[in-house]
C-alpha positions in Angstrom: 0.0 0.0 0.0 1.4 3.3 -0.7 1.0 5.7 2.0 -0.7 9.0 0.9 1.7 12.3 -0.3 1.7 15.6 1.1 0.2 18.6 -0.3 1.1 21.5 -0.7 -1.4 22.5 1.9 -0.3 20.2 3.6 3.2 21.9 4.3 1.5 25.0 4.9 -0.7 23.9 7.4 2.1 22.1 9.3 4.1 25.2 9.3 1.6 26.9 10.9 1.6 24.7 13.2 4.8 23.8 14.2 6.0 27.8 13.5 8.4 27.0 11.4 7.6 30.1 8.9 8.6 28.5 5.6 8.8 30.7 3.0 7.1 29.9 -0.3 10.6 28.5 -2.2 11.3 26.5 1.1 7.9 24.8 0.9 8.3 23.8 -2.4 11.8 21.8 -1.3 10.3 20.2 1.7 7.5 19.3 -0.2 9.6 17.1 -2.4 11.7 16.4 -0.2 9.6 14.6 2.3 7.4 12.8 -0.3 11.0 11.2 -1.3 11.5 10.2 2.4 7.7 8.4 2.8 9.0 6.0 -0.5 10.7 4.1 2.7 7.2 4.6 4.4 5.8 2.4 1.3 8.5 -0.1 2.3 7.7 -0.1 5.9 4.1 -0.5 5.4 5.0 -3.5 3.0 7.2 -5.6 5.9 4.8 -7.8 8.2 4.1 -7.0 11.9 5.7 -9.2 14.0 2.5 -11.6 15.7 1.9 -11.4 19.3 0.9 -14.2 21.1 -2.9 -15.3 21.1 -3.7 -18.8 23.5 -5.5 -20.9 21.4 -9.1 -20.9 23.2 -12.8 -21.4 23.1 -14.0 -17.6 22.4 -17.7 -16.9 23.1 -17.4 -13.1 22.8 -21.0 -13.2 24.5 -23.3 -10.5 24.9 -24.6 -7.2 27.4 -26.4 -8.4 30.8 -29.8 -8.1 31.5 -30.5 -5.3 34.6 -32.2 -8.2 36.1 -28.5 -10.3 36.0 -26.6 -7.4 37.0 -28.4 -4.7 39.2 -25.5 -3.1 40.0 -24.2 -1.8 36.8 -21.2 -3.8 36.9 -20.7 -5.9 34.0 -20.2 -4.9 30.5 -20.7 -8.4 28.7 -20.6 -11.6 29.8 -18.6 -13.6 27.8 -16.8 -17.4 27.8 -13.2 -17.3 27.1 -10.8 -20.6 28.2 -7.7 -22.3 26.9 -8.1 -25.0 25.0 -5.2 -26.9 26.8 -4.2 -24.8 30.0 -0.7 -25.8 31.3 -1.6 -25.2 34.6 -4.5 -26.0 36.9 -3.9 -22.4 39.6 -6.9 -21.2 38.5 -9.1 -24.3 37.2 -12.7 -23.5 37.4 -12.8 -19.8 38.4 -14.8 -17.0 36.6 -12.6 -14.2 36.2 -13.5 -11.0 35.2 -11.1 -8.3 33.7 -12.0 -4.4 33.5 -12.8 -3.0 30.2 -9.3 -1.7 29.4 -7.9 -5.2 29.3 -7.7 -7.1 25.4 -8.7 -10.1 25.7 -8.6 -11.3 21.9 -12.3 -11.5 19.8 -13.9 -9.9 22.6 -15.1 -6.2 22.2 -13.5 -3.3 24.8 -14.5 0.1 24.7 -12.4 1.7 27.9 -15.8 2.7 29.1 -16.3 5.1 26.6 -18.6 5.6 23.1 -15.6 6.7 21.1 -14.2 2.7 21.4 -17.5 1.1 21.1 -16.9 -1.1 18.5 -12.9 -1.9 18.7 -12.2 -5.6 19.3 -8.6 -6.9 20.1 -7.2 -9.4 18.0 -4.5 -10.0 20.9 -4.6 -11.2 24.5 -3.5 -9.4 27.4 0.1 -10.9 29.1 -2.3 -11.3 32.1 -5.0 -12.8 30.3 -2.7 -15.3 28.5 -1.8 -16.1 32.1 -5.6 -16.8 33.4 -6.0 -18.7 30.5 -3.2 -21.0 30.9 -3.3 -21.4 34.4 -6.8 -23.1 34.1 -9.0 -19.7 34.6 -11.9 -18.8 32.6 -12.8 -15.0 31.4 -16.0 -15.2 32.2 -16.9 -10.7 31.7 -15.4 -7.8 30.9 -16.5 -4.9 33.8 -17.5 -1.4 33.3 -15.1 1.1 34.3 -14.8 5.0 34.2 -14.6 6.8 30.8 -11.0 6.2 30.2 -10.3 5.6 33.7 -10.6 9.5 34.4 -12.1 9.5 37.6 -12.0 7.7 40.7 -15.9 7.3 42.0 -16.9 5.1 39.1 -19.7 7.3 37.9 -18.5 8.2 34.5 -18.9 5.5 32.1 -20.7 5.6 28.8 -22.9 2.5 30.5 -23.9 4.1 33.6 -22.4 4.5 37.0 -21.2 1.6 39.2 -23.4 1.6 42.3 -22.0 0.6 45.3 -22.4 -2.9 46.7 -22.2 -2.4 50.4 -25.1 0.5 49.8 -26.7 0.8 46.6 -27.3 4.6 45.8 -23.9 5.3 46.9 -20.7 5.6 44.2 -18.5 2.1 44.2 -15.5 3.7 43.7 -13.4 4.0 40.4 -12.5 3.7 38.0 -12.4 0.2 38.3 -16.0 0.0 39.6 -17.0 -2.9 37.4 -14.5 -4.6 39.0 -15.5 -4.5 42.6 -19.1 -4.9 42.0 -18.5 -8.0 40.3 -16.0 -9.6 42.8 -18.1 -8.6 45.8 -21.5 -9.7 44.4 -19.9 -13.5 43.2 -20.9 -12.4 39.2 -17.2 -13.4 38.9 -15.0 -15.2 41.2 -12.0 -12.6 41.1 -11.9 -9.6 39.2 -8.8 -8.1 37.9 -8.5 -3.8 38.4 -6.2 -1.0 36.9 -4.6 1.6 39.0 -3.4 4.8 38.0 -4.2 6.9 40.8 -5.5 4.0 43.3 -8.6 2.9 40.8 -7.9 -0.6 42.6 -7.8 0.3 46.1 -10.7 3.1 45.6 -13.5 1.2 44.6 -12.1 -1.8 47.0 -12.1 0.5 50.1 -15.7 1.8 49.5 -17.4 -0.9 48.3 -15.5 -3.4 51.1 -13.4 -5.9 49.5 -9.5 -6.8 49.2 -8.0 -4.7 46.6 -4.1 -5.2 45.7 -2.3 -2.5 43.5 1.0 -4.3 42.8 4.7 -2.7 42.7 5.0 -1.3 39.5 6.3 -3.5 37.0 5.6 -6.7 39.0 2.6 -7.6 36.6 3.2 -7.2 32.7 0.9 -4.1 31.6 1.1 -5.5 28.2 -2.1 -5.7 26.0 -4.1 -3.2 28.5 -5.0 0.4 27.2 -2.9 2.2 29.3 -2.7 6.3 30.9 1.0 6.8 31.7 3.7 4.4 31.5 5.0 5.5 34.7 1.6 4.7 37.1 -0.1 2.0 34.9 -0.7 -0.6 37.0 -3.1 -4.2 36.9 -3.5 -5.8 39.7 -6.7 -8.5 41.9 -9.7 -7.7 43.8 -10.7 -10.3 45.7 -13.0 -10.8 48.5 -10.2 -12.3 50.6 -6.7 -12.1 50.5 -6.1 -15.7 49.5 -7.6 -15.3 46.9 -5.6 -12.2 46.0 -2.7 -14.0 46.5 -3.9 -16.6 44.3 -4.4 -14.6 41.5 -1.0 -12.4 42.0 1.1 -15.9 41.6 -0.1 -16.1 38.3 -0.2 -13.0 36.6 3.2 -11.6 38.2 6.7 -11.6 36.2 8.6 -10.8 33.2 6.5 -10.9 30.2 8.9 -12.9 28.4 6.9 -12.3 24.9 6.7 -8.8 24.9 8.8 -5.8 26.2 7.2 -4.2 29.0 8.8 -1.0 29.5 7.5 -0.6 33.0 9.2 -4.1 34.0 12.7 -4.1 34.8 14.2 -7.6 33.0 14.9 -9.3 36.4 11.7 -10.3 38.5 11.7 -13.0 41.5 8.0 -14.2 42.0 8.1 -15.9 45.9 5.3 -18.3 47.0 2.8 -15.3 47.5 0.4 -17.7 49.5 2.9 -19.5 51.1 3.3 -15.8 52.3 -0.1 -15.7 54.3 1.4 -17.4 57.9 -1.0 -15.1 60.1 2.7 -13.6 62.0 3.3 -9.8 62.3 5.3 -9.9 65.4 8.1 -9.8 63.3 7.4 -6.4 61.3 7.6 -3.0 62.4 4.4 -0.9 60.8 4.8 3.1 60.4 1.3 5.3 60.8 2.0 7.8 58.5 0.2 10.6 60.5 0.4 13.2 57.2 -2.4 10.7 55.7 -4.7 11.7 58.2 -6.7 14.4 59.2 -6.6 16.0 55.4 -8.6 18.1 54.2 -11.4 15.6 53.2 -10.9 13.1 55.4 -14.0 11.7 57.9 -13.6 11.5 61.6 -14.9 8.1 61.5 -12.3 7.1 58.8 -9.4 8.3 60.4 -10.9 6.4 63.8 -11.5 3.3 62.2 -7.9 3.3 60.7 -6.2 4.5 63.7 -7.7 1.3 65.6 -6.6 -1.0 63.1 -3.1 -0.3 64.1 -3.9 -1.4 67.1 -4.9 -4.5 66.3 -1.6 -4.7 64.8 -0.1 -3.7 68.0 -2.0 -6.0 70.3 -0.4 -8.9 67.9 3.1 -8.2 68.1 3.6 -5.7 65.8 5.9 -2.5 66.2 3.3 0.4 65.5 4.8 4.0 65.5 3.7 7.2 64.2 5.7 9.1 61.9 5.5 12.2 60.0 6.4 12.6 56.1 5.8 16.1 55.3 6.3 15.2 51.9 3.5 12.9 51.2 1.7 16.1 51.1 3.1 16.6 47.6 0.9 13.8 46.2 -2.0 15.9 44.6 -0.5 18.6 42.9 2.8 15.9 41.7 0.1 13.6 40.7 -2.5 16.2 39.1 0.5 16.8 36.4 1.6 13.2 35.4 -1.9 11.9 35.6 -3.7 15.4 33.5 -1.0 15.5 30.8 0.6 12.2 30.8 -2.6 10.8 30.3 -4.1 13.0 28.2 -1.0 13.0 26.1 -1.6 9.0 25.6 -5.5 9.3 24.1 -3.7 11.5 21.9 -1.1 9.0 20.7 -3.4 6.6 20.8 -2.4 5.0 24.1 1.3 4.7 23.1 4.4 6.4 24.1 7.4 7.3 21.7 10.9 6.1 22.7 9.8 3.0 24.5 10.8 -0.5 23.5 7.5 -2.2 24.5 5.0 -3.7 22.5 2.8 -1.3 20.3 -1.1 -2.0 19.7 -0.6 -0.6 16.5 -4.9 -1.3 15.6 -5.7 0.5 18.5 -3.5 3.5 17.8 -5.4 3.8 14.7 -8.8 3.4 16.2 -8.2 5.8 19.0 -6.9 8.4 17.0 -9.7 8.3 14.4 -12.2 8.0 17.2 -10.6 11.5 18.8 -11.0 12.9 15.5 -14.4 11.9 14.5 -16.0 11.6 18.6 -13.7 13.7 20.8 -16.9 15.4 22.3 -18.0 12.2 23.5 -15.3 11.9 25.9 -16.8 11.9 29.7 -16.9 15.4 31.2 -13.9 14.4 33.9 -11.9 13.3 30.6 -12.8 17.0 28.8 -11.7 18.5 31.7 -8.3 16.9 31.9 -7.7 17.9 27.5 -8.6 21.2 27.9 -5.6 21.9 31.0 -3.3 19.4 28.9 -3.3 21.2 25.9 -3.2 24.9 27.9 0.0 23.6 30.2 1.6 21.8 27.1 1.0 24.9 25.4 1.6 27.6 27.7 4.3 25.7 30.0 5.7 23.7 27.3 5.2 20.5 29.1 7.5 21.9 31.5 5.0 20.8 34.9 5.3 17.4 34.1 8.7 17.2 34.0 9.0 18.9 37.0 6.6 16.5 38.7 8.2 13.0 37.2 10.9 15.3 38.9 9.3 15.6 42.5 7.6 12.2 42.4 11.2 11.2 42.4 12.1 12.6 45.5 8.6 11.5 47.4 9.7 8.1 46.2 13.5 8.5 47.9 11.4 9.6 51.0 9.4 6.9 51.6 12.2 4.8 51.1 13.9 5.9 53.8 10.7 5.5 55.8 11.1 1.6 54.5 14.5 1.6 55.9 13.2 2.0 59.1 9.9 -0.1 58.9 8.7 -2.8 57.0 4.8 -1.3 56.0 3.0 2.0 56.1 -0.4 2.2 57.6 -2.8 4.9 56.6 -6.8 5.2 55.5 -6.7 3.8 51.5 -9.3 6.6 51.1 -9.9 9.8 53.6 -13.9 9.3 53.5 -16.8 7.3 52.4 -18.2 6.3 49.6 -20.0 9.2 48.6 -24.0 9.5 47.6 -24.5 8.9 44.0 -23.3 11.8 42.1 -25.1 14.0 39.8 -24.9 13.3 36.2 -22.9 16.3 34.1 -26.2 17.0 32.2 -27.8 18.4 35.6 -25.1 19.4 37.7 -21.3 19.6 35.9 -19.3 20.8 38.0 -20.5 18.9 41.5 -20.2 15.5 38.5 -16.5 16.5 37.9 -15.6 18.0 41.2 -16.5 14.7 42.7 -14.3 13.0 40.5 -11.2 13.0 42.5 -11.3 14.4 45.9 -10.5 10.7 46.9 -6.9 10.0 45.6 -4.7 12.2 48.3 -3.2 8.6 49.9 -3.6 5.9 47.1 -2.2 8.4 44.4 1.1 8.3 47.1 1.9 4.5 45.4 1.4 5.3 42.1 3.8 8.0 41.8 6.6 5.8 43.9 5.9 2.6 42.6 5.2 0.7 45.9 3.3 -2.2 46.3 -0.3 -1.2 48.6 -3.2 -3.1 49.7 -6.9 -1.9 50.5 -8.7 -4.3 53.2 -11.9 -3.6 54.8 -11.5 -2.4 58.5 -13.0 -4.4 61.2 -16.1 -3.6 63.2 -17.7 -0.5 61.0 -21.6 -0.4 60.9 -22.6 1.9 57.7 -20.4 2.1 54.8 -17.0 0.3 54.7 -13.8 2.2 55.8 -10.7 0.6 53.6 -7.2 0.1 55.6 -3.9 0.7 53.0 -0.8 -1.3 53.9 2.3 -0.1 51.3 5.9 -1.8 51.5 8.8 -2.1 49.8 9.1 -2.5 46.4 8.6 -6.5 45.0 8.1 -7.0 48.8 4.0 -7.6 47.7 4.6 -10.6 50.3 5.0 -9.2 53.3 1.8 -6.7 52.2 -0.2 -9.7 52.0 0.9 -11.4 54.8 0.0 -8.4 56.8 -3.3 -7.5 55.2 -4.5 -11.8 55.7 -3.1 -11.1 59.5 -5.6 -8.2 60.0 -8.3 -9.8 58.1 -8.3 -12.8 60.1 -8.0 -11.0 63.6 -11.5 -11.1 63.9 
C-alpha cells in the first residue's frame, strides 16, 4: 500500500503549526523532499508486523447483561473465554472477570467510553494469557470509568457503578465494574487497573480486598494504558487468599513482549505461602500526614487509627511518623496523571521512545475515534484535554517534568521511611463512599468535582511505585472504611501477609 503524499497545503498547514515560517521556495523543497523520504514509508508499510501471542481458546465473545442479572451496573458483557489446553490447573474453574481496558482477543473493549464502542482486540493481554493457561476462565469484561478518568466510578458511557455495600452510593473507580463484580460473586475474582488508586478506591468503599502491585511486577502488556510510569493491573478479591492466588499467576517478566514498566529481572516468591498469620516480626509506620486532610472523615481516620492497634496487640511495632512530603501527592500527581494521560488518548495509548510492545490497531482506532467523537469523551476526561493542551501549550510541558521530577524525590522519602519499617499504615481513602453523584447533564461541576477528591493517599503509590493493599476495616456499621498497607518494592509478600493477619484477627 502506498502511504498517501503531502500537499502542498499540507506543508503550509504544518508550518503553521509547528511555526516553522517556511517561506514559499522553502515549501516547495520540503514538499519534495519529504514525499522522497515516505518511499521508505511504502517499504515499511510492506514488511509484516511481528504476531503477538494469542492462547489458542474457546472464544464466546457473548453479549450485554440483563439489569435483572446485574443490578449493580457492573458488568459490560458476559462472555466465555478458556484455553483449549491450559498448562496449569492455579486457577481451574474460576470465573474471572477483567475491566474494560484489558484485550482479551475477539472480545469487544470500549475503555468505558462511546468513542471505542466497536474496537475488538485481535490479541490477548500478558495477564489474560496467564488466566488462560493457568486453568481460569474469562467469564466478563467490567465497566469502568470513561478512560479511567475518575476515581468514583460514575462516569462510564454504560452508567455508573453503584455501590455494593449500599446501593445509591458511588462504588468507587474507575475500576468499579471490578468491585461490583467480585463482591456480588458475578465473577469469582476480578482483575482492576490503577493509575491513581482505581484498585484500592472502589475496594475500600465498596469493602473488598484490593491489591495494587509494585509497579512492574505484573506485565501491563495488551491493557490500554494512561501513563507508563503509574499503569498498574493488579486483583480484587474478596479475601486475601484469593488475591494471593491470582498475584502468583499473573506476576513476572513478560517474556513475549517488552514491557517498559518491567525491569528484565523479577523474582516471584510463593505469595500464598506468604499468608502465615505472623506480624510480630514487622515493624508498621502510621503515617500521620495521611490523616486528618482536608477531606478526610472522623470516623475514617478512627477506624484506621484502631486497626493499628490490632496490629499492635499482635506483636507488631506500630509507631507514628510524619512525612511532610506525602503532602506533595496531589499537585505531583495532578501533572503526570492530567498530561501524561491525556498526552496517551492522543497517541493513541502509546508512548514514543519505549521498547514495548505497540497496539498498532488500536492506535489507529483511538486516533480516528478523537478525531471523529472527541466530544464524547466523559466530562472528567474534557476537563483533563482542555488543562493538557493549555499547560503543554503555555508551560511547554515543563510541569510534568517537574513532577516526574518531584515524584522522584517522594519516592526516595518513603524509602527511607522503609529503611526503618517494614509497611505503612494509613486510610486507603480519607472518607466514604459518597451519595451517587449527579450526572454532568444536571449538575457539571458537582459531576466532575466529585471526580477525584479521593486519591490524596492511594495516588502516594502510584507516583513511587510501591506495592499497597486496600482491606476492609473491622467492626464498621454503615459504609465500609478501607485500611492501606504499602511496602517495599517486590516485597507484595510481606503486604499480604500483613493484610490476611488483619483480616483474620476477627
Amino acid at each position: 500500500m502506498t502511504v498517501r503524499r503531502l500537499s502542498t497545503e499540507d506543508i503550509v498547514r504544518i508550518s503553521l503549526i509547528r511555526d516553522l515560517d517556511l517561506s514559499e521556495v522553502e515549501r516547495e523543497d520540503y514538499l519534495a523532499l519529504c514525499n522522497d523520504v515516505l518511499g521508505g514509508y511504502d517499504a515499511l508499510d510492506a514488511l509484516p508486523e511481528p504476531s503477538y501471542p494469542v492462547i489458542k481458546a474457546v472464544r464466546d465473545p457473548g453479549r450485554r447483561p440483563t439489569r435483572d442479572e446485574d443490578p449493580l451496573n457492573g458488568v459490560v458483557r458476559f462472555c466465555e473465554v478458556r484455553a483449549v489446553t491450559p498448562s496449569g490447573d492455579a486457577l481451574e474453574g474460576l470465573g474471572i472477570g477483567v475491566k474494560d481496558t484489558v484485550a482479551v482477543a475477539g472480545v469487544p473493549i470500549s475503555c468505558g467510553s462511546r468513542l471505542l464502542y466497536d474496537y475488538t482486540p485481535e490479541i490477548d493481554a500478558t495477564v489474560v494469557r496467564r488466566i488462560l493457561d493457568a486453568g481460569g476462565r474469562i467469564t466478563a469484561t467490567l465497566n469502568t470509568d470513561d478512560f479511567a478518568f475518575s476515581g468514583a466510578g460514575h462516569t462510564s458511557v454504560y452508567g455508573p457503578g453503584q455501590n455494593p455495600a449500599e446501593p445509591g452510593h458511588a462504588a468507587g473507580g474507575s475500576s468499579c465494574g471490578s468491585v461490583i463484580a467480585a463482591a456480588t460473586g458475578l465473577v469469582d475474582i476480578a482483575l482492576g487497573g490503577d493509575q491513581g488508586g482505581s484498585i484500592r478506591i472502589p475496594a475500600s468503599w465498596s469493602g473488598i480486598v484490593g491489591h495494587k502491585p509494585t509497579h512492574g511486577l505484573v506485565p501491563y502488556t495488551g491493557i490500554v494504558g494512561f501513563d507508563q510510569t503509574i499503569d498498574h493491573i493488579g486483583p480484587m478479591t474478596r479475601t486475601v487468599e484469593e488475591a494471593a492466588l491470582m498475584l502468583g499467576v499473573i506476576a513476572g517478566v513478560d517474556d513475549t513482549a517488552i514491557d517498559p514498566r518491567q525491569p528484565r529481572t523479577i523474582t516471584v516468591p510463593d505469595y500464598r505461602a506468604a499468608l502465615t498469620g505472623r506480624v510480630d516480626d514487622l515493624s508498621i509506620a502510621v503515617i500521620e500526614d495521611g490523616f486528618g486532610t482536608p477531606d478526610s472523615m472522623a470516623e475514617v481516620d478512627d477506624a484506621v487509627r484502631k486497626a493499628a492497634r490490632v496490629f499492635a496487640d499482635a506483636g507488631a511495632r506500630v509507631e507514628s511518623v510524619s512525612l511532610p512530603e506525602h503532602a506533595w501527592t496531589v499537585p505531583i500527581w495532578n501533572a503526570v496523571a492530567i498530561e501524561g494521560g491525556v498526552d496517551s488518548f492522543y497517541h493513541g495509548h502509546a508512548a514514543y521512545q519505549t521498547k514495548g510492545h505497540f497496539n498498532t490497531r488500536l492506535m489507529s482506532a483511538m486516533r480516528r475515534a478523537v478525531k471523529t467523537h472527541g466530544g464524547d469523551f466523559s466530562a472528567t476526561a474534557k476537563l483533563g484535554v482542555l488543562l493538557y493542551d493549555y499547560m503543554s501549550d503555555q508551560y511547554d510541558g515543563l510541569f510534568y517534568g517537574k513532577a516526574q521530577n518531584l515524584a522522584r524525590q517522594l519516592t526516595a522519602a518513603y524509602d527511607r521511611v522503609f529503611a526503618k519499617y517494614d509497611l505503612v499504615l494509613m486510610p486507603t481513602t480519607p472518607q466514604t463512599a459518597h451519595p451517587a453523584i449527579p450526572d454532568a447533564v444536571s449538575d457539571r461541576r458537582t459531576h466532575i468535582t466529585q471526580a477525584l477528591n479521593m486519591v490524596r493517599n492511594t495516588a502516594t503509590f502510584n507516583l513511587t511505585g510501591h506495592p499497597a493493599i486496600s482491606v476492609p476495616c473491622h467492626g464498621i456499621s454503615g459504609l465500609p472504611v478501607g485500611l492501606m498497607l504499602a511496602g517495599r518494592q517486590f516485597q507484595d509478600d510481606v503486604v499480604l501477609r500483613a493484610s490476611h493477619a488483619y483480616m483474620a484477627a476477627s
